[in-house]
MARDREN-826169 format. One record per residue (C-alpha): x, y, z; residue in three letters. Coordinates in steps of 0.25 Angstrom, whole numbers. Each point is the difference from the previous one (the first is absolute). Example, Ala and Ser with C-alpha at 12.3 -4.5 7.8 and 13.67 -1.06 7.14 Angstrom:
# MARDREN-826169
49|-18|31|ALA
6|14|-2|SER
This chain:
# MARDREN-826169
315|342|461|UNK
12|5|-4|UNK
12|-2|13|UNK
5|13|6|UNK
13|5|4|UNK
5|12|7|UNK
4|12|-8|UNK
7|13|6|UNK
2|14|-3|UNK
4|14|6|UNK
-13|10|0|UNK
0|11|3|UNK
-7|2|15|UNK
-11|9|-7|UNK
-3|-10|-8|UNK
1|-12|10|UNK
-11|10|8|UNK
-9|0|-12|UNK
-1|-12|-4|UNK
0|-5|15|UNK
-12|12|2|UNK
-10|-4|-12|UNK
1|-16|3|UNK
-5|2|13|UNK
-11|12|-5|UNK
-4|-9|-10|UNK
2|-15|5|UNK
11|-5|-9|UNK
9|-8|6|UNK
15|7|-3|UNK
8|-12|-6|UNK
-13|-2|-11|UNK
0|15|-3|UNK
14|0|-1|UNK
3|-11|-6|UNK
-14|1|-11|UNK
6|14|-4|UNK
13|-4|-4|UNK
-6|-11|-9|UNK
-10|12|-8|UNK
12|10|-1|UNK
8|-12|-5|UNK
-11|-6|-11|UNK
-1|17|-5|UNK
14|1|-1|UNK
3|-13|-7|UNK
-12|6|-11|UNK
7|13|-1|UNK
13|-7|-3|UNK
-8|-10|-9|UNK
-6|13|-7|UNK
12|8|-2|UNK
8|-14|-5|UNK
-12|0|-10|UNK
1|14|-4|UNK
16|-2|-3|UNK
-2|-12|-7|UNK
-12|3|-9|UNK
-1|3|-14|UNK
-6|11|-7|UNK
-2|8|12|UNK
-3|15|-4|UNK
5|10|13|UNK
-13|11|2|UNK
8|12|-9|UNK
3|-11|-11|UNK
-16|-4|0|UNK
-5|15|-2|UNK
8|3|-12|UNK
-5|-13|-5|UNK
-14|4|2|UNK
1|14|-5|UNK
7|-6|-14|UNK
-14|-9|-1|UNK
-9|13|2|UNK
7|7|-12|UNK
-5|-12|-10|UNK
């Protein structure tokens, strides 16, 4: 298991109150929710920067106005 270190922020109070309110309605201890939701909204936001990196960098890449005009040349043929 990984080692653990303490982490600190400001919140807001009504969000301290919500996250304090649904870990005790539903069990979770606070640190684990708190500490399990950073690590999801970190993974998603390191794949949306990975995606849009790939999207900058990729070749080829046709923008949805670009793809209709293509498509409607083809249908003339």
């Amino acid at each position: 298991m990984e080692s653990q270190v303490t982490f600190s922020v400001k919140l807001p109070p009504s969000v301290k109150k919500g996250v304090i309110l649904f870990c005790k309605k539903s069990g979770f201890k606070t640190s684990a929710f708190v500490s399990k939701a950073l690590e999801e909204k970190l993974a998603d936001m390191m794949d949306s920067y990975d995606l849009t990196e790939a999207i900058k960098n990729a070749d080829g890449f046709m923008t949805l106005d670009e793809l209709k005009k293509e498509l409607k040349k083809h249908k003339r043929l």
